[in-house]
N, C-alpha and C positions, 0 to 999 in steps of 0.2 A: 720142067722141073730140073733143078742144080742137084749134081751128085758130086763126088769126091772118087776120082781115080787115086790111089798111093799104090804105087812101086816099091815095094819090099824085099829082103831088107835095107833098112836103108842105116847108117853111121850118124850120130851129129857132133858138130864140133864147133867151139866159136864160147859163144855167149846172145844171151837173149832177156828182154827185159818185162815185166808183167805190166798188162793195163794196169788202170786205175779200177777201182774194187768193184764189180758189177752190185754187190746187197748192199755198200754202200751205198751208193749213186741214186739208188733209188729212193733212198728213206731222204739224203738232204737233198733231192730234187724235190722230194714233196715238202719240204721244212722253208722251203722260200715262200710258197703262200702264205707263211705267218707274217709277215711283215711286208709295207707298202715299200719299203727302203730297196734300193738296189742290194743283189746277194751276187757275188762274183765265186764261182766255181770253177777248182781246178785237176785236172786230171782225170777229168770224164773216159770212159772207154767207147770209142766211139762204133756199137755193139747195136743190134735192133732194140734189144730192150729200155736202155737209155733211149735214141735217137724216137722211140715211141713216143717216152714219158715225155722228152722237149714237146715235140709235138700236140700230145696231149697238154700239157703246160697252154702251149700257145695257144690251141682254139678257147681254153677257156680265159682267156684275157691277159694272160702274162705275158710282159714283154721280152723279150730275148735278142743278144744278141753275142752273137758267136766272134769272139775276140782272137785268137787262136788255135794251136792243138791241140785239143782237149779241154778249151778255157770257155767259158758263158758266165754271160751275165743277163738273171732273172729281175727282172721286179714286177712284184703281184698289187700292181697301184687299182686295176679295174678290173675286178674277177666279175668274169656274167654270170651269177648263180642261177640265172632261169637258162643257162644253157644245160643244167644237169640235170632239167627234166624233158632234155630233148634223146630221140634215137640214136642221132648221131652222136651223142656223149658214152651211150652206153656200149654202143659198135665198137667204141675206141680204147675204153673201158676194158671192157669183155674179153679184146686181143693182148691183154697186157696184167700179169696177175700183180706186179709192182703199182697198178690204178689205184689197189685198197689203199696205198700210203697217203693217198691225201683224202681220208674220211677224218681223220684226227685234225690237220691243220684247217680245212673246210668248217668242221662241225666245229674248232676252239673261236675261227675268228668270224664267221658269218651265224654261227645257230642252228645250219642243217646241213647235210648232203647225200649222195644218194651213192649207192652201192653195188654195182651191178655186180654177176656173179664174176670175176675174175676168172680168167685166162689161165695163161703158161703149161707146164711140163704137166704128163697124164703120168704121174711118180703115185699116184693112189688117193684117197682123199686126204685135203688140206683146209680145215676148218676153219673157221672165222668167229669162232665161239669168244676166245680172249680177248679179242679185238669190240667183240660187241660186249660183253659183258664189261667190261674195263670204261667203256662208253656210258655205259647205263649208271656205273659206280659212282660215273660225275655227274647223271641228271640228266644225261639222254635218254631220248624216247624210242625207240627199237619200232621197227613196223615191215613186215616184208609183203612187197603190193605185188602179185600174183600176176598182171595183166602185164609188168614190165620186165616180170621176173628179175625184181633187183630192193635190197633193204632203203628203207628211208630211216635217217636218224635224226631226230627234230631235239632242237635246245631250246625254247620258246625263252628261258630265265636263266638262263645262262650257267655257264657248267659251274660246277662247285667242288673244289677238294674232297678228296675221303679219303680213307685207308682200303686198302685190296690187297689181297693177296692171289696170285693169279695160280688157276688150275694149271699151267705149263709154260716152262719159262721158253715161249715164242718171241723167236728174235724180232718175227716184222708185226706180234701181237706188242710188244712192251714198246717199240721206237713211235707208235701209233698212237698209244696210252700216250707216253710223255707227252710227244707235241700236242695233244689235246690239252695235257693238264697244263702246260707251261701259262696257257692265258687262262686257265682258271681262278674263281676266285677262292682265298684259299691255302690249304695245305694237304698235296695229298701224298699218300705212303706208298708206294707199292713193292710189295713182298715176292721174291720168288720174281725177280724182273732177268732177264735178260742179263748177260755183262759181255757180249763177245766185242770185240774191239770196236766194230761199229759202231753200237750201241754208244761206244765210251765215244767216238768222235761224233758222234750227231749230239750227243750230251753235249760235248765240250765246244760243238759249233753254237748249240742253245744259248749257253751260258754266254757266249763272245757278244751276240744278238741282247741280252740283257736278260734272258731268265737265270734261277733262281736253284739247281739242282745240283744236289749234293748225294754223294756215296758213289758216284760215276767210277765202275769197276769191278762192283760188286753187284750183290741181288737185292739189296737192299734200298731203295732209293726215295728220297725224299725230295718235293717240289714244291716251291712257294711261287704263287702264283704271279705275276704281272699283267698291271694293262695292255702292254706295247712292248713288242719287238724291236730292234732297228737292224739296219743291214749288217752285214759282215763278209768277211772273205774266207775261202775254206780249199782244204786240198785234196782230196782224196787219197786215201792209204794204196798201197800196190795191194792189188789182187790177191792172197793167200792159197785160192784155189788155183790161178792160173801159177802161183808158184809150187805147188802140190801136183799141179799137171806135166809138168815142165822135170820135174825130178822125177814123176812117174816116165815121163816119153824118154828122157836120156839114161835109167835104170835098164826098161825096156829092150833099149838101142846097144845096149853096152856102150854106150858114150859119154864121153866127157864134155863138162857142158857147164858153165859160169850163167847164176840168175843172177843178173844185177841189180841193185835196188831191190831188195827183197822186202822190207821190211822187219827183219828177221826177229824184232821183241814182239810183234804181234804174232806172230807162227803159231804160239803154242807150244804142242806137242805135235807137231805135225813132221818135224823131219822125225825123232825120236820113232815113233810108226813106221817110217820108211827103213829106219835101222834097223827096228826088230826083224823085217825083210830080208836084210843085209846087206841093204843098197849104202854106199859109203858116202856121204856127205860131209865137208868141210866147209869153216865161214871163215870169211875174210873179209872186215870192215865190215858191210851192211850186205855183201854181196853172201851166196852159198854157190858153192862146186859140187858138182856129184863126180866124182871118181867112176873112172872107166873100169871096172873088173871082171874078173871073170864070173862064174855062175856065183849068185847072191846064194846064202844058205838062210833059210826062216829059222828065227830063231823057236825055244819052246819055253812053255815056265820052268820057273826054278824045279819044281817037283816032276820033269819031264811031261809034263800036258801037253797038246796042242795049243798052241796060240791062239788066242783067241780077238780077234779086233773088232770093237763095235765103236757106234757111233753116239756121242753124249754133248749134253750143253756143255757150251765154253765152261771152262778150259779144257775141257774134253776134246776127242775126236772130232772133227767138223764129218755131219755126215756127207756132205758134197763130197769129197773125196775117195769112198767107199769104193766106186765104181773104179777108179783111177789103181788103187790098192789092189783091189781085187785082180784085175788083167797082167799086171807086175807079179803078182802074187803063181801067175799061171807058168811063167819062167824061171821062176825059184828054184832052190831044192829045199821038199818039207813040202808038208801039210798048214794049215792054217783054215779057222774055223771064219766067214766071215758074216758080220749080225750087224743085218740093216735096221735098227727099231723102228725108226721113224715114220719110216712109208713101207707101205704093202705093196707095192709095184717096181721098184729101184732093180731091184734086182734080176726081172725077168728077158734082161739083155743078155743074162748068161747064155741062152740059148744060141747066140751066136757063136759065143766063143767054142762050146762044144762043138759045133760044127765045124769050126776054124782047127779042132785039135785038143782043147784046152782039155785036163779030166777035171770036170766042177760036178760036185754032188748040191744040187736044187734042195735042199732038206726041206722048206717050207717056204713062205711067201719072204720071209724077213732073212732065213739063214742058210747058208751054201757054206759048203765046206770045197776047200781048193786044194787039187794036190798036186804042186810043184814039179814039173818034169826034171825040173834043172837043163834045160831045154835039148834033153834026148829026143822028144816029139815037137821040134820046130811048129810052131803056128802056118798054117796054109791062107792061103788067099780063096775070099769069095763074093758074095755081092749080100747086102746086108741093108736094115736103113737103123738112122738111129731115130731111137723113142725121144728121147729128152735129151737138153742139155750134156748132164756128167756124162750118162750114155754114149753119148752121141761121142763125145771126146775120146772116152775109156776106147772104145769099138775103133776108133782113127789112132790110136797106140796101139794098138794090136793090127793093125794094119800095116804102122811103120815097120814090124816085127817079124810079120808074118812073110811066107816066102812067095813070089808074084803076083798079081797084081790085079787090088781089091777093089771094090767099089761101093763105097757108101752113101747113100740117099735118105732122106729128109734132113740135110743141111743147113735148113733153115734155122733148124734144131741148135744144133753148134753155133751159127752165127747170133741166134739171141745173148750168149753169152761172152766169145773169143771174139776181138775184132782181129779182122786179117790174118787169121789163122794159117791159113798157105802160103800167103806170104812169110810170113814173119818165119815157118818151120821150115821153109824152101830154103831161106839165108841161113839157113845152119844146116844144111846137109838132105831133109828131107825129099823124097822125089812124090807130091801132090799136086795133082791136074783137075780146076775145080770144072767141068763141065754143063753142057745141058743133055737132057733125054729127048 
């Protein structure tokens, strides 16, 4: 088993650049099954989660071939649909909760596929209700066969437009819908869709490929259906979390630190967050600075409240970053209320940080309130493992922070999302030793 030794505290300085977007990657690595045509991809994060999905890609008939860093090219000419009612489809499946992205392009261009239960992060439950009902809207047949423990979705007459309005605007429930509906026949509506930037670049790869979708950016979205796809070429936006992670580790650090290639129209509200913090951030061109300063002060509402930060659909808060916030949050000075809606489990990494030093009040499964040392009670060093993904990162910033020398386990966690994470924070100051047990 790989753990993560960090020596604390540690300085960063330099500059550093974000992958290519991991919730990206996922949704246009599944959008190549729609078309027989070559699809060239670029900017991939070369991450477990991605290097899964190729994978999975290839066993079931797509051809690939890896042109560069970060670059492939897909074409879905001979999909073996009776491999998706093999074990070894659903084993592969199962390790990957990015698999559900190709029940939409599966079920738009063959008429069926099958569904195991998806994998990834234990953040609490993560339903699949919008995804199947959004299916069903076009004339899919819903069926969950007990013996494989996985859903079948059958289109015998093939999908048909409709109007929907979706119970929650799910980012990998609406990019699922779309690619189904793009070869439908048809017009269909869906309300209450998704708009976070992805969304808008797997639209706008759609549309390159010859579909037919308009209102790309908002929640409102309309599809006219087509027979046929054709290839196209696409790039991947930077990472937004890994640039959220990267101003959390250098706020942290008291360090001064250049993300390059930000993407910085796509952000959001995401440095604005960090400022309420009072972590200083500057742009310059497409790049963002975070300023080295002394202790951050949280800010309060206008009517002196506590701050309150939660997490909302685009253009709201991204809740992936909660976790990254909240550990930053722990060397402020001030209070700060933090409110995870989304998932019932996010938050119960806190229990490290208390042991690390941190004062976190657990309110309830979704809400912890944080109260700022303004780092009178420096962060200690201890041995820990991370739950998930953001976890996993959040807990390795507070380690950079923390004073000797920590060690974190199930890594494998972090590495589904950061490619080369030690590396990449070694070359700017960090001291991370990846080991085995």
């Amino acid at each position: 088993m790989q753990y993560f030794e960090v020596d604390g505290p540690c300085r960063l300085s330099g500059s550093i650049q974000p992958q290519g977007a991991k919730n990206e990657a996922l949704q246009i690595l599944a959008a190549v099954v729609l078309t027989e045509d070559w699809v060239t991809v670029s900017n991939l994060p070369q991450i477990v989660d991605v290097l899964r999905m190729i994978s999975l890609l290839e066993t079931l008939g797509v051809e690939v071939e890896h042109i560069g860093e970060g670059c492939y090219r897909f074409r879905a000419l001979n999909i073996r649909t009776d491999f998706l009612q093999s074990e070894e489809y659903r084993r592969q499946a199962s390790h990957l909760r990015g698999s559900v992205m190709l029940a939409g392009p599966l079920l738009a261009r063959f008429g069926q596929t099958i569904v195991p239960q998806p994998g990834g992060d234990k953040i609490g439950r993560r339903r699949l209700d919008t995804h199947f009902i959004g299916f069903q809207k076009l004339g899919a047949i819903l069926e969950f066969d007990p013996e494989i423990q996985s859903f079948t979705l059958n289109a015998p007459k093939g999908l048909r437009g409709n109007y929907m309005l979706l119970d929650e605007a799910s980012v990998t429930g609406t990019a699922n819908i779309i690619m189904a509906a793009v070869l439908a026949e048809g017009s269909t509506t869906i309300y209450h869709a998704a708009c976070e930037p992805y969304i808008q670049q797997l639209c706008n790869m759609l549309n390159r490929m010859g579909a037919k979708i308009s209102g790309i950016g908002s929640n409102l979205l309309t599809i006219n259906g087509v027979a046929k796809l054709q290839g196209t070429e696409h790039r991947l936006l930077s990472d937004m979390i890994e640039v959220g992670s990267f101003i959390g580790m250098a706020a942290i650090t008291q360090s001064e630190l250049t993300i390059e290639n930000a993407d910085i129209e796509y952000l959001g509200i995401i440095p604005d967050v960090f400022k309420r913090l009072g972590v200083q951030i500057h742009q310059s061109g497409n790049n963002l600075i975070v300023a080295s300063e002394g202790v951050c002060q949280i800010d309060t509402f206008l009517d002196g409240g506590i701050l309150t930060i939660s997490d909302h659909p685009w253009p709201g808060f991204t809740p992936d970053l909660l976790s990254i916030v909240l550990v930053v949050a722990t060397q402020c000075l001030g209070t700060v209320l933090i409110h995870q809606k989304m998932f019932e489990s996010r938050l119960f990494f806190t229990d490290k940080l208390i042991d690390m030093g941190a004062q976190i009040i657990l309110c309830d499964p979704h809400r912890c309130t944080v109260i700022g040392s303004g780092r009178k009670h420096p962060l200690r060093a201890i041995s820990m493992t991370s739950p998930d993904i953001r976890a996993g990162v959040a807990l390795l910033m507070a380690a950079m922070a923390a004073h000797g020398k920590s060690k974190i386990y199930n890594i494998e966690q972090i590495d589904r999302g950061y490619q080369f994470i030690e590396t990449r924070l070694n070359a700017i100051g960090a001291k991370i030793t990846r080991k085995v047990s």
